[in-house]
C-alpha positions in Angstrom: -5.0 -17.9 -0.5 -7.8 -15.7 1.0 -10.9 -14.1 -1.2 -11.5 -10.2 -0.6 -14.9 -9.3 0.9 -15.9 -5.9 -1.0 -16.9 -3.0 1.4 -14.8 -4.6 4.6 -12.3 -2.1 6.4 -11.5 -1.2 9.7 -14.2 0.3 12.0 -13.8 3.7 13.9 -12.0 3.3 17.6 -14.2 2.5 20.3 -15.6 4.2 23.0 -13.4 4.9 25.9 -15.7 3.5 28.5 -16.1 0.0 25.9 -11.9 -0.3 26.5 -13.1 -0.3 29.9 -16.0 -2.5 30.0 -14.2 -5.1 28.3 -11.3 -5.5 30.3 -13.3 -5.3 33.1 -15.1 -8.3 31.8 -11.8 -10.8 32.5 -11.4 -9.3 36.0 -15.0 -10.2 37.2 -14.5 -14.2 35.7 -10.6 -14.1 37.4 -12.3 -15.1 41.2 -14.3 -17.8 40.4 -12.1 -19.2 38.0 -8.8 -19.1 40.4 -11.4 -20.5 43.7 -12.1 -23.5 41.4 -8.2 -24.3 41.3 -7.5 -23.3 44.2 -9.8 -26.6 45.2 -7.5 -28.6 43.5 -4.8 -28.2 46.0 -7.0 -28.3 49.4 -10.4 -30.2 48.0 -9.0 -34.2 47.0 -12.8 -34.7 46.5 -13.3 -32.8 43.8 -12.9 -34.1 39.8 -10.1 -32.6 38.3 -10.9 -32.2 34.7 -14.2 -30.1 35.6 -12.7 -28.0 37.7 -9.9 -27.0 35.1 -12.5 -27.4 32.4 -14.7 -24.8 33.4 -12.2 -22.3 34.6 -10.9 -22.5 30.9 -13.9 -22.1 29.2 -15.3 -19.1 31.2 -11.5 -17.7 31.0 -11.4 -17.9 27.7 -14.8 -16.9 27.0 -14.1 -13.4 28.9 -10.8 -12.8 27.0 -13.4 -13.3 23.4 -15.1 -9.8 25.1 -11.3 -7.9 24.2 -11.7 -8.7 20.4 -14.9 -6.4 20.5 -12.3 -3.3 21.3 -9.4 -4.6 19.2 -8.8 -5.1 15.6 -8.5 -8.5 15.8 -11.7 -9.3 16.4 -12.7 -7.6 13.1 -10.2 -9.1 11.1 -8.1 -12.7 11.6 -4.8 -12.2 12.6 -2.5 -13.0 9.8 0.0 -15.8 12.0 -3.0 -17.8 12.0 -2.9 -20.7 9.9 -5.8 -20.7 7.0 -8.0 -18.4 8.3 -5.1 -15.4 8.8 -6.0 -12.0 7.6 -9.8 -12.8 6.7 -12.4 -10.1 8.0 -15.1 -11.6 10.6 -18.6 -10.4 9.5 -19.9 -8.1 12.2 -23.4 -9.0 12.3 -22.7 -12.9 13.8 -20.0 -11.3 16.3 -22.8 -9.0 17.6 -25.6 -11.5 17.6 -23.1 -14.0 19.5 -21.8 -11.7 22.2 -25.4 -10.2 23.0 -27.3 -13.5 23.2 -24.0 -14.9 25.7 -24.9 -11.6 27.6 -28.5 -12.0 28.0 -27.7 -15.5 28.9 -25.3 -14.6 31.2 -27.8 -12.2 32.6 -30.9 -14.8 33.1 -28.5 -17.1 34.7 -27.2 -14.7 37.5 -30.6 -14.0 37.8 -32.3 -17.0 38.3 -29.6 -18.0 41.1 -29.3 -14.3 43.3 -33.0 -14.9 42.9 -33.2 -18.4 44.1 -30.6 -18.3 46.6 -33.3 -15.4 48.0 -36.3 -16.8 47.4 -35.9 -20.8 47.5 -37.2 -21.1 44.4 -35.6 -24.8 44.3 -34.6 -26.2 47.8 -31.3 -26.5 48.5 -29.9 -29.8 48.2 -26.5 -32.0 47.5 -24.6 -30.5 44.0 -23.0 -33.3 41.9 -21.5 -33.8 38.4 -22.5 -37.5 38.0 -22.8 -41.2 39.5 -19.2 -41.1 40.7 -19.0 -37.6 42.1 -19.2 -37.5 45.5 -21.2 -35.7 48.3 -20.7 -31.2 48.2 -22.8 -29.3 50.5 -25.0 -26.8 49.0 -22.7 -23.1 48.5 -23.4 -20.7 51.1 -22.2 -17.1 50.9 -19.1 -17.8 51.8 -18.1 -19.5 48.4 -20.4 -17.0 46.3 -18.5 -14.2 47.6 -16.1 -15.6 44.5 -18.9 -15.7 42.2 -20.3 -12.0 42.9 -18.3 -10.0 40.3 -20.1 -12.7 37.8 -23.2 -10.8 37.9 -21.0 -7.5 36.1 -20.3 -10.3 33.4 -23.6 -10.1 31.1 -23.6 -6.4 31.2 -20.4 -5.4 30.3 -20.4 -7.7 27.6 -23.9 -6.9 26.3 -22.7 -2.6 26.5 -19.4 -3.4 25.0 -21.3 -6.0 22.0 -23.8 -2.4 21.5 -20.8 -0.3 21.3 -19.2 -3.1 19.0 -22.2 -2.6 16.7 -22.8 1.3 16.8 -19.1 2.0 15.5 -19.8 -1.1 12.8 -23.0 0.9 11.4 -21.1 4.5 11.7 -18.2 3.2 9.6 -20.9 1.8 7.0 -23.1 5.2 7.1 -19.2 7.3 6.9 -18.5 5.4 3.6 -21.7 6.6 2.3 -22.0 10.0 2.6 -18.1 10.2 2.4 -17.8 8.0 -1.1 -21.2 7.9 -2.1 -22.4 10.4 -4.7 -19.5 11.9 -7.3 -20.6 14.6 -9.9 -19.2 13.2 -13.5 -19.5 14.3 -16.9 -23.3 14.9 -16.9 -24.0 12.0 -14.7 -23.3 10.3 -11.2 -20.9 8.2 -10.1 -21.6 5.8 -7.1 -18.2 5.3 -5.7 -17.9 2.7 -2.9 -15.0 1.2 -1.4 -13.2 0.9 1.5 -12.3 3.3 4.5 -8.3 3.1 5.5 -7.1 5.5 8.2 -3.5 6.7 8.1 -1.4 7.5 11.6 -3.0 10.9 11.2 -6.6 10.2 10.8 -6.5 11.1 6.9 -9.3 8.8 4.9 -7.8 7.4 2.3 -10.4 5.4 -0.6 -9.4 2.2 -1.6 -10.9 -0.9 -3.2 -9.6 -4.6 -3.3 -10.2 -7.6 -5.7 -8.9 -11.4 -6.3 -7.1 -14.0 -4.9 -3.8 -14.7 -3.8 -1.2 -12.8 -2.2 -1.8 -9.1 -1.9 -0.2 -7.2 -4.6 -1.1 -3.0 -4.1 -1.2 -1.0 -6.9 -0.1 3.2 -7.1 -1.3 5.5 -9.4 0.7 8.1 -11.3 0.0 11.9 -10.6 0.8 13.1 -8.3 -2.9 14.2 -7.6 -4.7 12.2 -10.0 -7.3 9.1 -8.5 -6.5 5.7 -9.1 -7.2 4.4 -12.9 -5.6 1.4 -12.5 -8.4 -1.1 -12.4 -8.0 -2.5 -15.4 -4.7 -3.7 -13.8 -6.8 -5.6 -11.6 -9.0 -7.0 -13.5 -5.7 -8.4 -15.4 -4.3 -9.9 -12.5 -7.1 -10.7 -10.5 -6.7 -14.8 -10.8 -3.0 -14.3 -9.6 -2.9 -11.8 -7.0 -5.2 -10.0 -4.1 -5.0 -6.8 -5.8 -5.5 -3.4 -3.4 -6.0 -0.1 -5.1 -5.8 3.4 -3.3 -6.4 7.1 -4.3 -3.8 8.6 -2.5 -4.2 11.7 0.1 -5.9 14.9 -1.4 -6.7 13.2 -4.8 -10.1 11.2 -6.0 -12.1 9.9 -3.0 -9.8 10.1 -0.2 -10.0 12.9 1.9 -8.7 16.0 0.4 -6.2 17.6 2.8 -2.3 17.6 3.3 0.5 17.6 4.3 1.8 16.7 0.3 4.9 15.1 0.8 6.8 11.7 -0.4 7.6 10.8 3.8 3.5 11.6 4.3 2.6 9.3 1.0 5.0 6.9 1.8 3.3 6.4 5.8 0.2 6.1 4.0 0.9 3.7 1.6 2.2 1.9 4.8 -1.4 2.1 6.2 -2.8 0.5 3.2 -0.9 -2.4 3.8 -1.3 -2.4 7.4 -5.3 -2.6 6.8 -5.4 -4.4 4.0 -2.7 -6.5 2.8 -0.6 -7.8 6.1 2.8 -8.1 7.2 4.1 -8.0 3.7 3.0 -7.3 -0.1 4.2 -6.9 -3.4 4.4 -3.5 -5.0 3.1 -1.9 -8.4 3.4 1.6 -8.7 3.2 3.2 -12.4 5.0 6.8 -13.7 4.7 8.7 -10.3 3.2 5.9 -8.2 6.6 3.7 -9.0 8.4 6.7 -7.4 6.3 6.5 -4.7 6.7 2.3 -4.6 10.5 2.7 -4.9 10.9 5.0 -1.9 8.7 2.9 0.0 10.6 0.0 -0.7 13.8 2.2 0.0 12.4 2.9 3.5 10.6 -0.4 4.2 12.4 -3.3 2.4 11.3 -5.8 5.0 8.1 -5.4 3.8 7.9 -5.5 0.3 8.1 -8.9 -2.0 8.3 -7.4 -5.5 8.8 -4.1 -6.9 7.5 -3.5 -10.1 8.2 -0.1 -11.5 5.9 0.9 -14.6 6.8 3.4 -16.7 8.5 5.8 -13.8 11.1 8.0 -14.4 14.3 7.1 -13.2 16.7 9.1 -10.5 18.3 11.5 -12.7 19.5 14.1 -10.4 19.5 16.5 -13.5 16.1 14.5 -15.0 17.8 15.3 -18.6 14.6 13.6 -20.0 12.0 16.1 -19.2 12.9 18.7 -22.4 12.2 15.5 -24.5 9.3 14.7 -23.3 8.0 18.2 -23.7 9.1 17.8 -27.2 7.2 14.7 -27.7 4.5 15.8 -26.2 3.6 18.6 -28.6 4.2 15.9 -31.2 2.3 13.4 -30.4 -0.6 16.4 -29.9 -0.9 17.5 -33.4 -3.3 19.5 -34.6 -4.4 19.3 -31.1 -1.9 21.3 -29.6 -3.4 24.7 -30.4 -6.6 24.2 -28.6 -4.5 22.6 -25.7 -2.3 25.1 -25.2 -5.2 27.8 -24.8 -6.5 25.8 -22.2 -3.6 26.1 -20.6 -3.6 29.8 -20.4 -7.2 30.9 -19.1 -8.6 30.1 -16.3 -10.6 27.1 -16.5 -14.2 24.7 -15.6 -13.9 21.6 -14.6 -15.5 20.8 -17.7 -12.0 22.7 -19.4 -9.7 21.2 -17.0 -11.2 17.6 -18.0 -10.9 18.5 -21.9 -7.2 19.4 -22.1 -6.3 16.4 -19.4 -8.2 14.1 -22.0 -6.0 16.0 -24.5 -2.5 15.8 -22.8 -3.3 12.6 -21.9 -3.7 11.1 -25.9 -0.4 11.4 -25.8 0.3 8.5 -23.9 -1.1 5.6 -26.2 1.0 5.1 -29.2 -1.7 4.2 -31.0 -3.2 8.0 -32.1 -6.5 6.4 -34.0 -7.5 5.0 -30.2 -5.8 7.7 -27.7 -8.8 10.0 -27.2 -10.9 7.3 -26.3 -8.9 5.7 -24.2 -8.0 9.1 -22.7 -11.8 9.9 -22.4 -12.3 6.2 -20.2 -9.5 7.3 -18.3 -11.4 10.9 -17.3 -14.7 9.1 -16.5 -15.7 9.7 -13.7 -14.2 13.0 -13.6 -12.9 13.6 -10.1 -10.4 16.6 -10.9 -6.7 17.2 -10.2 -5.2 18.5 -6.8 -2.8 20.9 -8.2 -1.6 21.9 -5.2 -0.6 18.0 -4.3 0.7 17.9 -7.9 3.3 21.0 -7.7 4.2 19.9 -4.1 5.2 16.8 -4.8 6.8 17.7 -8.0 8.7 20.1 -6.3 9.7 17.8 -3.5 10.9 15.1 -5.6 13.3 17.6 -8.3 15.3 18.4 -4.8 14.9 15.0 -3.6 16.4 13.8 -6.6 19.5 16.3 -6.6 20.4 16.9 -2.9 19.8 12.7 -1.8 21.6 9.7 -1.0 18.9 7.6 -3.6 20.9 6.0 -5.8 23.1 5.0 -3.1 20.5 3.6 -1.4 18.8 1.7 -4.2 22.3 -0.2 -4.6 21.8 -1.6 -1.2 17.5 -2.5 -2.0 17.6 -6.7 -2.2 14.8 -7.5 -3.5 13.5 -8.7 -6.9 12.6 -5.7 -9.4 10.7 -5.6 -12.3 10.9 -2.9 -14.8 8.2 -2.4 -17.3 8.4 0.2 -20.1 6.6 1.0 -23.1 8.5 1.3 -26.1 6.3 4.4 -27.8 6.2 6.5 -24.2 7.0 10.2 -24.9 8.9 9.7 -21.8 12.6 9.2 -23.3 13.1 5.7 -21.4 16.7 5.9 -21.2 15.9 7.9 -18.7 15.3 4.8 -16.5 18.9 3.6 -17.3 20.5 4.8 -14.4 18.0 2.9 -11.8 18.4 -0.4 -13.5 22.3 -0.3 -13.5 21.8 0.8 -9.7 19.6 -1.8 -8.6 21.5 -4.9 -7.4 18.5 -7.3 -8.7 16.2 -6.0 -11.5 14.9 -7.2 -14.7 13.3 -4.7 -17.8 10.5 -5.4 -19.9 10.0 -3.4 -22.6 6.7 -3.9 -24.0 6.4 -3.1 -28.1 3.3 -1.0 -29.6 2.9 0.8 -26.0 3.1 3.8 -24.4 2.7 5.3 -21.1 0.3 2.5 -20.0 1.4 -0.7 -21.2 -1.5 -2.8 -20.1 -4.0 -0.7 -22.1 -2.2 -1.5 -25.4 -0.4 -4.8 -24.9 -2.4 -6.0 -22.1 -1.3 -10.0 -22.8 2.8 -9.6 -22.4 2.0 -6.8 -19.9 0.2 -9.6 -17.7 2.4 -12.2 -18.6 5.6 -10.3 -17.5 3.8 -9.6 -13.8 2.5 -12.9 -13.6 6.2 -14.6 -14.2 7.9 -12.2 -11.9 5.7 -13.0 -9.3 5.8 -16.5 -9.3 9.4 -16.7 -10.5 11.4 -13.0 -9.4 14.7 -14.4 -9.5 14.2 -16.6 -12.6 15.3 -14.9 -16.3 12.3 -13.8 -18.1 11.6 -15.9 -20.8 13.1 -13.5 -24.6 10.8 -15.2 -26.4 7.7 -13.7 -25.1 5.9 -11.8 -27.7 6.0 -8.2 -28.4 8.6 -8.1 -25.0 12.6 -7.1 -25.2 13.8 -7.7 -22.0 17.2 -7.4 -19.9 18.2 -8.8 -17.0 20.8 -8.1 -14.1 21.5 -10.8 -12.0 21.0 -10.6 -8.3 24.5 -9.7 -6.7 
């Protein structure tokens, strides 16, 4: 179990001539430390465990200089045991490394200095009452000790180049995520700066304890609204959110495309959750989960698939939900429906999105507030990442392999569906007959967001499929109708 630091991520790449520097940095302890053994073959005078002793530590020490250049030294590897995947603070590494290089530094000093000057005759060296008589060094053993004088340098420029790209990174997110025009008032959004493979910035956030558990929002080009997830499942998992590329606080540029999402969402986990994770994505982020899952099963846990909709090739359920739609509108479907036509403000484009969106809650005395929490802070839609993806995923769906190749995805699934979504949810039929080991919950009194409107069984049914995914959900959970296939 590991607790999330708020604000850590990874740091921008370091200087070319620091990769140098701190390489170099082994290479100038490497002469001493192989003179020292060397002595233990032709020296039988000198004491064994000093020799190897020293040549260790100042070995080792010089190898520490490579975590300043390499990720691992801003975050604990995740093989090691209790302290893997934590993020090192950056202020002790730099205060560490720079007071070992000033040392270094006064030390080299004081001996080029009195090996010059005499400041201290010279005299017989010795490690204690049983060590017996060496001659003072003369040049011809400092020769091996030379490069040491390069050590204290290097690692004090590499430790300042350590700390510069630590303060960038900081200063980045600020200006980057800082300041976010809402309905009439600012939004301070902080959070936490993941690259992808193409140098895209992606915002994320992360919360809780436990194993990591990353969450997708719906869209495509919405920002993530899914911390109230979070906060539901913060005692049980390490919960990562994302906005995903082009939408909300991440950097808004393309490509738009499920293989592009789908390397990002890989990135997230890379930076933030490890080796593996479990997987929430709801209505177009549990597209995006599943084909991630498709591609990378090896790393994925648990799949839970909220309210998506299924891998119709023809997706029959789209006229229904159309139908519902202007239903579930009512008398507000006139003045959505203009908005639709002109040309539109922000402001406008907020007002029908609150609209459209009502129609997710089943309960119509509370949609348009909880459509209005939803829209605040308003960030605004990527239509351009909407209609791309959109348009990807109608071809994907009729000209692929996918539901041959989510009869061959192994791992636990969890299906969650509001029964009072205008999304038909037969529609989802098809992927749970597919899937070799799935369960569905269907969660009564909800729609499109179950955990706004039945937040108890909602939590209850992630919480048991996490600890327990190949264990029957338990039918008598409240408010919950649930089926089950067995793994195969």
């Amino acid at each position: 179990m590991r607790t999330t630091e708020p604000g850590r991520g990874w740091a921008a790449a370091p200087s070319p001539w620091a990769v140098w520097a701190a390489y170099a940095v082994p290479l100038c302890v490497l002469p001493s430390a192989l003179w020292r053994l060397s002595l233990l073959i032709t020296d039988e005078t000198v004491t064994t465990w000093y020799m190897i002793f020293l040549s260790a530590l100042s070995t080792g020490l010089a190898l520490a200089t490579l975590g300043l250049v390499h990720r691992w030294g801003q975050r604990v590897p995740h093989w090691v045991p209790v302290l893997g995947g934590r993020w090192i603070p950056a202020r002790p590494v730099v205060v560490a490394a720079l007071t070992g290089g000033w040392l270094l530094v006064a030390i080299c000093g004081y001996f080029v200095l009195n090996q010059m000057f005499n400041f201290v005759p010279p005299g017989a060296l010795g490690t204690g009452r049983e060590e017996p008589y060496h001659p003072a060094p003369g040049w011809e053993m400092l020769r091996y000790y030379a490069p040491l004088l390069a050590w204290g340098p290097l690692v004090i420029a590499v430790a300042t180049d350590y700390r510069r790209r630590q303060l960038d990174h900081r200063l980045s997110d600020r200006r980057r995520l800082g300041i976010r025009s809402g309905t009439g008032r600012d939004t301070v959004a902080m959070g936490l700066d993941v690259r992808s493979d193409d140098n895209c910035h992606l915002w994320a956030d992360q919360s809780g304890v436990g194993s990591p558990l990353v969450l997708c929002h719906g869209g495509p080009g919405l920002w993530d609204y899914l911390a109230p997830v979070a906060r539901l499942l913060d005692e049980y998992a390490h919960t990562i959110r994302w906005d995903q590329r082009g939408c909300g606080r991440s950097q808004r540029r393309g490509p738009y495309s499920v293989a592009r999402f789908v390397a990002d969402l890989d990135a997230v986990r890379d930076q933030l959750a490890g080796p593996g994770m479990a997987l929430l994505g709801h209505s177009w982020g549990a597209h995006l989960a599943l084909r991630y899952a498709i591609e990378h099963p090896d790393r994925v846990s648990h799949l839970i698939y909220v309210s998506g909709t299924g891998i119709d090739p023809e997706r029959r359920w789209h006229p229904h939900y159309e139908r519902n739609l202007r239903q579930r509108l009512g008398h507000h479907l006139d003045r959505w429906e203009a908005l639709g036509v002109h040309a539109r403000t922000p402001a406008q484009q907020r007002e029908r999105a609150v609209l459209q969106w009502s129609a997710d809650f089943a309960d119509q005395s509370t949609a348009l507030r909880h459509a209005e929490h939803m829209a605040t802070p308003w960030l605004g839609i990527n239509q351009d990442c909407n209609q791309a993806l959109n348009a990807e995923v109608k071809h994907e769906l009729k000209d692929s392999d996918l539901i041959v190749r989510c009869r061959t995805l192994d791992l636990p699934v969890l299906i969650i569906d509001g029964t009072e979504d205008i999304r038909p949810r037969w529609a989802v039929d098809t992927l749970h007959e597919a899937l070799p080991n799935s369960r569905r919950v269907s969660l009564a009194g909800s729609g499109h967001l179950p955990w706004v409107e039945n937040p108890h069984d909602f939590r209850q049914a992630v919480t048991t499929f996490l600890r327990h995914p190949h264990r029957p959900t338990d039918h008598r959970q409240t408010g919950a109708q649930h089926q089950s296939r067995p793994a195969s």
